[in-house]
C-alpha positions in Angstrom: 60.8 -38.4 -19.1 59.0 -35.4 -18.6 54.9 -35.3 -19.3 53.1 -32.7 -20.7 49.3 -33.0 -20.8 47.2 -31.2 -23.4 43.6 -31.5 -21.7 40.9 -31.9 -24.7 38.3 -33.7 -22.8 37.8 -36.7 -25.1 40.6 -35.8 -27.4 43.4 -35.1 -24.2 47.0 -36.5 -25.2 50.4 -36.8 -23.3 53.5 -35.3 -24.9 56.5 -37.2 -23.8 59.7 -35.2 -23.8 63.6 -37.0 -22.8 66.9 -38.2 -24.2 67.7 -41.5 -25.9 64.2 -42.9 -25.7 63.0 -44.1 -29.3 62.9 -47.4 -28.4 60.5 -47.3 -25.9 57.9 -46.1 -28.6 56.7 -49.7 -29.2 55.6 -49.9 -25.8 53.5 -46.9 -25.8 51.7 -48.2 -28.7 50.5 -50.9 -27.1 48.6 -48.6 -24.6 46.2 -47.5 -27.0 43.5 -50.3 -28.5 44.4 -50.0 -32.0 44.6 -53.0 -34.8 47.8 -55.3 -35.8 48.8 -52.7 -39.1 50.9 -49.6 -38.3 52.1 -47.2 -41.4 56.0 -45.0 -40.4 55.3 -41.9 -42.5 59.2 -40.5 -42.5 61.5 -38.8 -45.9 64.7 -40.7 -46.9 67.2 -39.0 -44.3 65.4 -38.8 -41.5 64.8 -42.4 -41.9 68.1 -43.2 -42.5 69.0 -42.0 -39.0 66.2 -43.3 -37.0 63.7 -45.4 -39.4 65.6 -48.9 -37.9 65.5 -48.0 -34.3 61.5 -47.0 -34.4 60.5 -49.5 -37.1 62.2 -52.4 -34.1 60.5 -51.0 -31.1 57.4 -51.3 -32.9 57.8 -54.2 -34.7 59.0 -55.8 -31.1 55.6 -54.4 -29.5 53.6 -57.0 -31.8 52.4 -54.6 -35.1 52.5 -55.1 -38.9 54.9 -52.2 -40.4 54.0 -50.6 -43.8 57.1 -47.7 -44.2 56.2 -45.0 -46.2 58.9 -43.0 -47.8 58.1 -39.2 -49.1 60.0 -36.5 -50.6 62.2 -34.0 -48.3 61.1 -30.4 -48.3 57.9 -28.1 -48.0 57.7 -28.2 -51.7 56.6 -31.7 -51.5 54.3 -30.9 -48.7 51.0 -31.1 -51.2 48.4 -32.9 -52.9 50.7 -35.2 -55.3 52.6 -36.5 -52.1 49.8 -37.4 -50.1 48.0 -39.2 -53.1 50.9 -41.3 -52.9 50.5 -41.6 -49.3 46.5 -42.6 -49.7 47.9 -45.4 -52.5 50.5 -47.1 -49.6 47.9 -47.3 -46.9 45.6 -48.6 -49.0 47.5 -51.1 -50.7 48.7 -52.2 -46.8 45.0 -52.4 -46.1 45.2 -50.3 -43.1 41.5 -50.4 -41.3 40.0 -47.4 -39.3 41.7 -49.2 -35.5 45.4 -48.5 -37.4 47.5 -45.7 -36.8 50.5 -43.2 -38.2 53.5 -42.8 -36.9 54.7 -39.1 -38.3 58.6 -39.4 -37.9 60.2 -36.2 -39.1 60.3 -32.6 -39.4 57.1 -30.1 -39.5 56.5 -31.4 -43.4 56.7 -34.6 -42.1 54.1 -34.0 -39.4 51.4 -32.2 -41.2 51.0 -34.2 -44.3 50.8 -37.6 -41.6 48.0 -35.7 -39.8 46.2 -34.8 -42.6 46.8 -38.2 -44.5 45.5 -39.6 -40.4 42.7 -37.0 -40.3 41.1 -38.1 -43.7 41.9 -41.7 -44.7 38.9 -43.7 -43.7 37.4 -40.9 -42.1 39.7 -40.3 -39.8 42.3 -42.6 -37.7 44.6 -42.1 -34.8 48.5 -41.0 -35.0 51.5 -40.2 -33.4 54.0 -37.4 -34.1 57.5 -38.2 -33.5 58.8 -34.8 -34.5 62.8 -34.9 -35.0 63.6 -31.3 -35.6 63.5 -28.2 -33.2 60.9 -26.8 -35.1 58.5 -29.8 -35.2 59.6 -30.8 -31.3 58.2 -27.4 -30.0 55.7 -26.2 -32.2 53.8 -28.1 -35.6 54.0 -31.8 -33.3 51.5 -30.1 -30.4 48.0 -28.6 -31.4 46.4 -30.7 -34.1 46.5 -28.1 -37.2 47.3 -30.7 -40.1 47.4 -29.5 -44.0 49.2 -29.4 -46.8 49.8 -26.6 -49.0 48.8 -24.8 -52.3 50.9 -22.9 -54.3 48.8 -19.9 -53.1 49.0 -20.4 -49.6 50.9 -22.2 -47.5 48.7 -24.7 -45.1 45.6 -23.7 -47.2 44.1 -26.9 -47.5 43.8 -29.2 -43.7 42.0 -30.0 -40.8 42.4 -29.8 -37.0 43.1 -33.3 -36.0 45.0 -34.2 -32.6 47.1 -36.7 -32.2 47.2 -39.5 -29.4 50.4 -39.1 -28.3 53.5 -37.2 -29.3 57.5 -38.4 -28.5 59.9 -36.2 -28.4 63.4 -37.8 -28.0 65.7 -34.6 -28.2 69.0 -36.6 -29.2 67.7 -36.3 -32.7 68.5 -33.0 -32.8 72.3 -33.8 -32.5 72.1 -35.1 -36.1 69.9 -32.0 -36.9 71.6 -29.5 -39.6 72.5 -26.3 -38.1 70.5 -24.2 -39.9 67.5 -26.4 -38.8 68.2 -25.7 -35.8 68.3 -22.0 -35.5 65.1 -22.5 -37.6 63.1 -24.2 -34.7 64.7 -21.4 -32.0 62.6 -18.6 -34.1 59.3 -20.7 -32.9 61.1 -20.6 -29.6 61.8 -17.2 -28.9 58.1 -16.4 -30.1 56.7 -18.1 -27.3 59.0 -16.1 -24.9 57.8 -12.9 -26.7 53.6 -13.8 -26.7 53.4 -15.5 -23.4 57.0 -15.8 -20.9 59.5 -12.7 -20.9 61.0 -15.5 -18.5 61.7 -18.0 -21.5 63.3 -14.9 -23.5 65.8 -13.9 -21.0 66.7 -18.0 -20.5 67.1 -17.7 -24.3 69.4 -14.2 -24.0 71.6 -15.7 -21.3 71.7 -19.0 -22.2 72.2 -18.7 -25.8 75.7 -21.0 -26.1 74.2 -23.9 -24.0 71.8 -24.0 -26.3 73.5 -24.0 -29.4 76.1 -26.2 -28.1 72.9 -28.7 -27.7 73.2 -28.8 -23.5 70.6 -31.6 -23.0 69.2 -30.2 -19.6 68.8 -26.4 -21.9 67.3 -27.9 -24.7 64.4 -30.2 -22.5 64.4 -27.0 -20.7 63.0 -24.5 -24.1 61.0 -27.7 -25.5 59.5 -28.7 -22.5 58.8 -24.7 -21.7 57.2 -24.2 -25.2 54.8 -27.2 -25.1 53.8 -26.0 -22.1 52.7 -22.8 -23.1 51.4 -24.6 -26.6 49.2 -26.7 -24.9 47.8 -24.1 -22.3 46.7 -22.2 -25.1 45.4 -25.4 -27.5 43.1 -26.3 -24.4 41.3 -23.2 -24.4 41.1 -23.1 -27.9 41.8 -25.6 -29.5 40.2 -24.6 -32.9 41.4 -20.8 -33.2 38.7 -18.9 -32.3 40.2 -16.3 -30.0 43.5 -16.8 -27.7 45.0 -19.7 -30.1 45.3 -16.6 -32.6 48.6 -15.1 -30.3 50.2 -18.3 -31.8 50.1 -16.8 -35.1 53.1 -13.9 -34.3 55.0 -13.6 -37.1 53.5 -15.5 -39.0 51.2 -13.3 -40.9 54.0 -11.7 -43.0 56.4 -14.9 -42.7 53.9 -17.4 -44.4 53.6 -14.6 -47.2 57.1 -14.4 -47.5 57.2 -18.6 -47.9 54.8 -18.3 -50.7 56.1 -15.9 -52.7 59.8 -17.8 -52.7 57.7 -20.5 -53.6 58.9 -22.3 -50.3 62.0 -22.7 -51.6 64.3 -19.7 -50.5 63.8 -19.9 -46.1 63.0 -22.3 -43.9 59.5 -21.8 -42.3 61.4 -20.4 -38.6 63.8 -18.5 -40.9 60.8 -16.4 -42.2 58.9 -16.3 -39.1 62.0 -14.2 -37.6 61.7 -12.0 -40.3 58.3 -11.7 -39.6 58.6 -11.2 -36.5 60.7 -8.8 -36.3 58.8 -6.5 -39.2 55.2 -7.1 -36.9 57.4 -6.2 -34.0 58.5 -2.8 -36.0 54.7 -2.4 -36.9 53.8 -2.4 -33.4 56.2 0.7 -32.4 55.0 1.9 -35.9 51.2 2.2 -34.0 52.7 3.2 -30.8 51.7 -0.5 -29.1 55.2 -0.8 -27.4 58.5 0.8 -27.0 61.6 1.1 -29.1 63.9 -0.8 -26.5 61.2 -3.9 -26.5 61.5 -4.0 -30.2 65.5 -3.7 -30.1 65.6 -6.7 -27.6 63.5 -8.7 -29.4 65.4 -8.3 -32.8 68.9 -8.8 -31.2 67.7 -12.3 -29.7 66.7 -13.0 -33.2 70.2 -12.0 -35.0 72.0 -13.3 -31.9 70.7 -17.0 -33.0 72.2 -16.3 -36.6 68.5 -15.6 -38.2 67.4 -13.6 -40.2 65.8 -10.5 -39.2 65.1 -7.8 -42.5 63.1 -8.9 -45.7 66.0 -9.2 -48.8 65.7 -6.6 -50.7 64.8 -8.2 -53.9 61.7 -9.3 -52.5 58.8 -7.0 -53.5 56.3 -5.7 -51.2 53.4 -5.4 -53.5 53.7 -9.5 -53.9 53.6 -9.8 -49.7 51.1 -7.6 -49.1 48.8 -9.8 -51.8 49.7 -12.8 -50.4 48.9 -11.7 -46.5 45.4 -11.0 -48.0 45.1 -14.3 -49.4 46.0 -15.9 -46.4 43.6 -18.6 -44.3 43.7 -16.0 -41.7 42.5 -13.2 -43.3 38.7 -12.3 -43.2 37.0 -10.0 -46.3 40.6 -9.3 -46.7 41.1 -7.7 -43.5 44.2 -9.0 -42.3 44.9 -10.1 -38.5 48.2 -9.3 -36.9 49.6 -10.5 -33.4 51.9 -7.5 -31.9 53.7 -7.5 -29.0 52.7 -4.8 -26.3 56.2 -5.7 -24.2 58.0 -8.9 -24.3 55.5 -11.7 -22.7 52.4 -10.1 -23.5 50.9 -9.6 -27.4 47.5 -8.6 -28.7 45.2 -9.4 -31.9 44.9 -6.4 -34.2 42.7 -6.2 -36.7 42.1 -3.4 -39.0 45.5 -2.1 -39.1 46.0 0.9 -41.9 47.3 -1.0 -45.5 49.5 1.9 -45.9 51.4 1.4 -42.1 52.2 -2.6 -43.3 53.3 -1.7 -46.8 55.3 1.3 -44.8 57.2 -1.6 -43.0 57.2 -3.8 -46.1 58.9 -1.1 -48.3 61.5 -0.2 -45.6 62.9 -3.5 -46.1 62.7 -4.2 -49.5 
């Protein structure tokens, strides 16, 4: 399997990355000094797939099993489900030496961690992401939350996890559309930090989506990499972490005000990518060919690139201001100065962002 270390001095964690390797999760357990109780946080299809084979392998390594089941979706990704979360572990008695197992998607992921982060004051977990999505991005870094109908991830904590298993045959079983999801977080970290990563994805684009093994470790094990290089020098956001954030700002509006309902989170981060992209050339940050490229690797994985048109601006532009990013108000963009390289922004002009919000809607 291929190793990946994200170096947080006492708070440092391997992410395991291969093919066919569920089973061997038990055994990793058993590495860390934790107690006999162990809580599978997982939704019903994801379960259905792979609950058996992860709840054997851990049963097998010697632990007690609570399985808790949640609802599938980001609109379940708030305070009602993780009550019900709280109720289970206490109910299994799970002590401050037990452990999570996140085994899922993103939604998955960050209501485990926050659930891990908070129950007894904290208590260790492990992601075992199953989508794209989760595999190269919301698994690595240690952001947790849950959202409010507000703002999405408005209410969390940073809280890294002890190890994280990536087994990428779950993504056979993966729904298309989740997987062009998780290639939107992809291609952003070949536009904010490896023009080399981009050009893989623009050349190898049908290895890819025909789920080539040796491609896809290739793009996971490339984006955890740049992930955790970033995480160790900033692990809480205080500066570089920030580039993480491209197209973000307008996607996670665009998630709110559809109510989390209409797009998957990757299929709004395209979009917003591609509108912070526009912005950029809009303040003469980087050229119209950079901007082309970057939006025809988008629409070449089958995402979406333009905001619909029935979506009003007014209601974006009020919920980028009410974003956890957002200071006074003042909003924070990551653009792109050429593919590879980005830079924070703040104080852009509220008329230049409505000006890209408005051409699209």
């Amino acid at each position: 399997m291929e190793k990946i270390r994200v170096d947080l001095a006492e708070r440092s964690y391997n992410i395991f990355i291969g093919a066919d390797s569920l089973d061997e999760i038990g055994d990793k357990l058993k590495l860390f000094e934790l107690s006999p109780r162990i809580a599978i946080v997982s939704n019903p299809t994801v379960f259905s797939l792979y609950g058996e084979r992860v709840s054997d392998a851990v049963k097998k390594a010697g632990f007690d099993l609570l399985t808790v089941i949640i609802p599938d979706g980001e609109e379940y990704k708030n305070l009602d489900t993780l009550k019900r979360i709280y109720d289970d572990l206490l109910k299994f008695k799970l002590d401050r030496k037990s452990a999570l197992i996140a085994l899922g998607g993103g939604v998955v992921g960050d209501i485990t961690g926050f659930a891990a982060s908070t129950y007894m004051r904290g208590l260790a977990y492990i992601q075992a992401p199953t989508t794209l999505l989760a595999q190269v991005d919301s698994s690595v870094g240690g952001k947790t939350g849950i959202d409010h109908e507000l703002g999405k991830n408005m209410i969390g904590a940073f809280w890294q996890p002890a190890l994280v298993w990536i087994d990428v045959e779950t993504l056979t079983t993966l729904p298309q559309r989740q997987l062009l999801a998780g290639l939107a977080e992809v291609i952003k970290y070949g536009v904010i930090y490896d023009e080399k990563l981009f050009m893989y994805l623009e050349k190898e684009r049908d290895k890819i989506l025909n789920l080539d093994r040796d491609a896809l470790i290739y793009i996971i094990k490339r984006s955890c990499e740049i992930k955790a290089e970033v995480v160790s020098k900033d692990e809480r956001e205080a500066g570089l972490r920030a580039i993480l954030n491209y197209g973000h700002t307008i996607g996670h509006a665009i998630e709110t005000v559809t109510k989390y309902r209409r797009f998957l989170h990757g299929e709004a981060v395209a979009i917003g990518m591609n509108l912070e992209a526009r912005l950029s050339k809009m303040l003469d940050l980087i050229d119209k060919d950079q901007v082309s490229r970057i939006k025809g690797l988008i629409e070449s994985y089958g995402l979406p690139s333009e905001m619909p048109s029935d979506l009003n601006a007014s209601s974006i532009s009020l919920s980028m201001k009410l974003d956890k990013k957002a200071v006074a108000g003042e909003l924070k963009f990551i653009l792109p100065e050429k593919i590879g390289s980005v830079r924070i922004e703040k104080g852009i002009p509220e008329k230049s962002v409505r000006e890209v919000l408005e051409t699209c809607s």
